[in-house]
N, C-alpha and C positions, 0 to 999 in steps of 0.2 A: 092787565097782561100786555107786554111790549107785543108792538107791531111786526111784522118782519121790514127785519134791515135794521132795526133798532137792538139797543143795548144795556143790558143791566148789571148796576154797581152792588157787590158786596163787599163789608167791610169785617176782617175774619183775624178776631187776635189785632188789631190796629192795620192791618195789610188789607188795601183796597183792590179788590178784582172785579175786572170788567169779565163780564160772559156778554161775547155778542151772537147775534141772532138768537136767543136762548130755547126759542121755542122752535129750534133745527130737530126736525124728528130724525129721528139715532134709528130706532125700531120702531118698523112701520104697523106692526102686529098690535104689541102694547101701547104702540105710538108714546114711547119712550123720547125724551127731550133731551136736549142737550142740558139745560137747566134743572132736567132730573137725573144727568147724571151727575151734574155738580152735587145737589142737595146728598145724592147717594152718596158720594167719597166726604162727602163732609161730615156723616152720621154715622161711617163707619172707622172715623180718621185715625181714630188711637189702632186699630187693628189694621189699618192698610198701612199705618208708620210703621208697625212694627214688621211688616215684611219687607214693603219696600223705602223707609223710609233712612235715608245717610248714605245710601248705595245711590252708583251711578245708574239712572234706567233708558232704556231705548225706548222711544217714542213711536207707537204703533197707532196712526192716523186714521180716521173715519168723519174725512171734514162732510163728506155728503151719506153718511149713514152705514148699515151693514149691507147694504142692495149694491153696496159700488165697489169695488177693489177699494184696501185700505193700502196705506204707504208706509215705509220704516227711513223713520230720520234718525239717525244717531248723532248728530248736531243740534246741540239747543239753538233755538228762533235767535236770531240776533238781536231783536228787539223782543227783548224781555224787560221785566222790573227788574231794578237793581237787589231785590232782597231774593229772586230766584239764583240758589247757589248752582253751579257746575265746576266736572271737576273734568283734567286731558287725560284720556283712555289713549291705550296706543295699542293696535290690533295684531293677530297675527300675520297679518299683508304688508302691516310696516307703518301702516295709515293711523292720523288720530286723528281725535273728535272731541270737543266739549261738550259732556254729558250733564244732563240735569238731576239733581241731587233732591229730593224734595225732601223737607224736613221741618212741614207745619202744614196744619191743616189748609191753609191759606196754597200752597206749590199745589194739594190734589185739585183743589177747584180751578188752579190757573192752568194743569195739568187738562182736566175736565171741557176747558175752553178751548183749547185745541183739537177736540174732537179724542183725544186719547183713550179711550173706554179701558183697555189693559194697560196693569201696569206691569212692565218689564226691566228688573233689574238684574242686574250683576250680582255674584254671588260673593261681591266684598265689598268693604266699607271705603266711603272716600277718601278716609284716614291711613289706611296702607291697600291698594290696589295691586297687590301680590301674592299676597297672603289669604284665600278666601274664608270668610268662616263658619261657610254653610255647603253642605254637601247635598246633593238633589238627586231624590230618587224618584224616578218617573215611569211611571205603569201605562204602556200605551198598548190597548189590547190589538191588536191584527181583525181586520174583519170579519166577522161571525162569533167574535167571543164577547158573551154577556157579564152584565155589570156583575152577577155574581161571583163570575173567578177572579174580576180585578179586587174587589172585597176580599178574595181569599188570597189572593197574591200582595197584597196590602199588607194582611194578619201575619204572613208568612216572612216578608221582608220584616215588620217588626221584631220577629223573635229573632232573625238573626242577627239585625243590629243588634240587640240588646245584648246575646253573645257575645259581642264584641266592646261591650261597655257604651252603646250607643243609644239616643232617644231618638226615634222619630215619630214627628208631629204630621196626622196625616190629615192631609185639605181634598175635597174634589177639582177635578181640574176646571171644572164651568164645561167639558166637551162628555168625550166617554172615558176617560181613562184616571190614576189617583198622580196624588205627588205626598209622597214622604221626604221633607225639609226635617235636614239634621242641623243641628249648631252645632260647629265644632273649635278646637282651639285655631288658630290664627298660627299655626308654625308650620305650615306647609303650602310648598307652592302649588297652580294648576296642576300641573301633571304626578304629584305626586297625590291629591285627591281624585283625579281622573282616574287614576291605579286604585284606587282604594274602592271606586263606584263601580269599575270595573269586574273587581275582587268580589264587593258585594254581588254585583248579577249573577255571576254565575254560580257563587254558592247557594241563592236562590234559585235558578235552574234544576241546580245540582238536588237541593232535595224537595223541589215543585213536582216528581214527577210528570213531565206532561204540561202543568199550569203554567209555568213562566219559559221566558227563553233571555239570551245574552244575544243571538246572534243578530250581526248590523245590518246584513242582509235582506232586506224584506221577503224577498221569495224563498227564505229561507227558515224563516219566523213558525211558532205554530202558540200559539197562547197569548201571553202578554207579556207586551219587548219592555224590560228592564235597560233603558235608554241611559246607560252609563256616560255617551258623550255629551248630554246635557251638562257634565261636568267639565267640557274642555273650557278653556277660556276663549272668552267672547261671546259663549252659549248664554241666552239669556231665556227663564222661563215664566207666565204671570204668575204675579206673586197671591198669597193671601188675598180674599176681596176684590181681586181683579175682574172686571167687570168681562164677559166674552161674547165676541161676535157673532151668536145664535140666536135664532126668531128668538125665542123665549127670553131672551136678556140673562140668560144664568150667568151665577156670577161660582168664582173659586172661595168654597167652603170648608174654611176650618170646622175641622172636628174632632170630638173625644173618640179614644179608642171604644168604646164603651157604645159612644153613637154608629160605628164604622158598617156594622154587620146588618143593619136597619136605614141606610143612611139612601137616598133618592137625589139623584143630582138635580132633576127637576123641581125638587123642592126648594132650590133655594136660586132667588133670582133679584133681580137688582130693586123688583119691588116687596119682596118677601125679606131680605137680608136684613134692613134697617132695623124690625121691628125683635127679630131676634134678638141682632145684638144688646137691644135697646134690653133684653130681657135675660141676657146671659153671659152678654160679655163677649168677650174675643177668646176663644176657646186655647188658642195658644199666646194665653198671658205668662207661661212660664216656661217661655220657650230662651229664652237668653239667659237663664240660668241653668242651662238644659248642657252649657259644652264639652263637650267627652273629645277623646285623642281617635286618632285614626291610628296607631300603631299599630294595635289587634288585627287591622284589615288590610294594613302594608304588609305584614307577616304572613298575610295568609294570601295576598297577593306573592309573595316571596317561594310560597312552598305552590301556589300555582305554576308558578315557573318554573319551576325545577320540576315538576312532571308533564312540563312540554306545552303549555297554555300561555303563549309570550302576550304580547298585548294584541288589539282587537283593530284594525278598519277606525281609523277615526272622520272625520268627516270631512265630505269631498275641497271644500274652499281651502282646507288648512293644508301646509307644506308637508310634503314626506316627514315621517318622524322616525328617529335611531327604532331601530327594532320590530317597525311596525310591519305587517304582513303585503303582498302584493295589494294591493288597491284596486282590485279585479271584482267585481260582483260574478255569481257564479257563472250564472248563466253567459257570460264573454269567457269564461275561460274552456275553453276547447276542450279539455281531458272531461269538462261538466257538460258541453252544452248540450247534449243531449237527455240531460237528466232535466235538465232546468231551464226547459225554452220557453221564451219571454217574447209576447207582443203588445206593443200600446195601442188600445183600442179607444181612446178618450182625451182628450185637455178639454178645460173652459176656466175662465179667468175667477171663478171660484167652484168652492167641492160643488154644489150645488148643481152646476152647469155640467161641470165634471162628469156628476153621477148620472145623471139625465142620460149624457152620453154612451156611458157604460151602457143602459135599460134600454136606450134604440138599437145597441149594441147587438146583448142577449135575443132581443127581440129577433134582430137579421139572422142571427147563427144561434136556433135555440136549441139544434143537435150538438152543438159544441159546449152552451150553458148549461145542460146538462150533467155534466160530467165535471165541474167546475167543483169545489170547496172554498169555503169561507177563505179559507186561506191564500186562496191560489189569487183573489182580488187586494193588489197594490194600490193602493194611494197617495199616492206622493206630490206633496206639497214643494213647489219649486219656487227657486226663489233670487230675484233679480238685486241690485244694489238698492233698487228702491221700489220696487214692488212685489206679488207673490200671483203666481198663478198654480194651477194644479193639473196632474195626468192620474191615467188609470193605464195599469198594466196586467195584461192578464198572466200566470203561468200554466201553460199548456202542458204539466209534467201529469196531468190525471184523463189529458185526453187523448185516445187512442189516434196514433199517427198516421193513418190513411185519413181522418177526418179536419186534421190541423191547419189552419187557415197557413197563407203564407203571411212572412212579417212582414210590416209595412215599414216604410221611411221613420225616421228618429223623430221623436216629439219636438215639436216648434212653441215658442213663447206665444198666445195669443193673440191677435193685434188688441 
């Protein structure tokens, strides 16, 4: 076993990688390695290629483990091997960046050497970067909803694609919520798939009764947010087998529909995943012959708008867009704010710290916790050009107004 400060060579398909420091503990719980996460992307390599492999991916850093803020590089290391390909992204800010393309077993373990635990790619291929040809549905429940509606809000998102001539392949996310990854043809740009995930959410809404929701608002939310701007361009989310920054190392599990309704995210973790695959395979081997059109859901996008359902809030960093609604959350806009009053009761430079803050929170004002719903607690993940910190925001819409704290000052970034 290398010493610390020392370094070890593997040699993978004829490509030599160095992993230094290898025995950098990642996770302090399983005492997870930096050398197990190589071994891991290397035993899952055909199934983490086939999600994020030919695509440009953003690089999400954890050089000192998951106990520390991790970093987002969208520039490949300058010194890299010549056989790491990259390809120039150019953003909606106007900015570009050389992206890393990985595309052999050999780019996850040099991947793995940087500390990168997820993998994050773009939703197209480095061969035409306009054209995406994957559409991402993402089941992110609001707090207080359990893993069983996202399973039903899953089942439910499937039969609607499928109305629409559509497959999706559904993975757990490695956190609490699912992702439904569709392939689809290559003849459409961002914002006309962004229309189409869009079009999806809400005719998931539309007959979730209750179970799902479209809206971008978080105080707004009530079930599980069908996160259509996961589709915008520059959205990037982990892919397949992506490793995730929680005690337990879970990792993003492909799965059969078949498995979905039985399926435990806990179950499947970066020391559990190997052994699976090693016995069944990569659950979405037949996913790239899977590609259907989006036309079905631009048309039904088409007949949304014309009963009054224009487009949605997209997300704050990107430029006004033709058509799009005021960019107001409710709760600021005056004719609401009485409906919908908002105070921030928490940041810490991870949820963790975060939530802590929340529960000294409740504790100070337990006549006001009270009166609170799963709902009414925001979480929101903030995020700098190269790091992420997070807040908690309470909505005071369920607590009666002689008892309502006053608001405080606007959340500040952490030091």
């Amino acid at each position: 076993m290398p010493s610390a400060g020392e370094s070890t060579t593997r040699t993978i398909d004829g490509y030599e990688v160095t992993i230094s420091n290898p025995d950098k503990v990642l996770f302090p719980k399983p005492k997870y390695t930096k050398l197990d996460l190589a071994n891991y992307y290397l035993a899952v390599s055909d199934g983490a290629l086939r999600g994020a492999g030919g695509r440009p991916n953003m690089l999400v850093r954890f050089p000192n483990g998951i106990t520390v803020p991790s970093f987002y590089q969208k520039r490949a290391p300058e010194s890299r091997p010549p056989w790491i390909e990259v390809v120039t992204l150019r953003f909606p800010s106007g900015r570009t960046a050389d992206e890393v393309v990985p595309r052999t077993p050999a780019s996850l373990v040099w991947l793995a050497n940087l500390a990168c635990l997820e993998l994050h790619p773009h939703p197209v291929r480095a061969e035409d970067l306009d054209h995406p040809d994957e559409l991402r549905v993402d089941l992110d429940p609001v707090p207080g909803i359990k893993w069983p509606q996202v399973r039903q809000v899953a089942q439910l998102a499937r039969v609607v694609l499928a109305d629409f001539g559509l497959v999706g392949w559904p993975k757990t996310s490695g956190s609490r919520g699912m992702h439904l990854f569709v392939r689809i043809e290559r003849r459409w740009g961002f914002d006309e798939v962004r229309r189409s995930a869009l079009a999806l959410a809400r005719e998931v809404e539309r007959r979730g009764n209750g179970l799902a929701t479209s809206k971008w608002w978080k105080e707004e939310r009530q079930g599980v947010f069908v996160d259509y701007n996961q589709n915008a361009k520059d959205r990037t989310v982990a892919s397949a087998y992506s490793v995730r920054p929680v005690p337990d190392a879970r990792v993003s599990a492909p799965l059969s529909w078949d498995e979905v309704d039985d399926a435990d995210p806990e179950d499947f973790t970066l020391g559990t995943m190997p052994q699976r695959f090693a016995k069944i395979g990569d659950r979405h081997a037949g996913m790239d012959e899977s590609a259907g059109s989006l036309e079905g859901l631009l048309d039904l996008s088409a007949r949304q708008e014309k009963e009054g359902q224009g487009d949605a809030p997209w997300p704050p960093h990107y430029r006004k867009q033709p058509g799009e609604p005021p960019r107001v959350q409710p709760s600021k806009s005056r004719a609401r704010a009485e409906k919908y009053p908002l105070i921030e009761v928490s940041t810490g430079k991870d949820k963790k710290e975060a939530l802590a803050g929340l529960a000294r929170w409740k504790k100070r004002h337990a006549r006001i916790a009270k009166h609170l719903e799963p709902a009414d607690v925001l979480v929101d993940q903030m995020r700098g050009r190269s790091s992420a910190w997070y807040r908690i925001r309470i909505n005071l819409q369920h607590v009666p107004e002689k008892i309502r704290p006053r608001t405080p000052s606007p959340a500040r970034k952490p030091e």
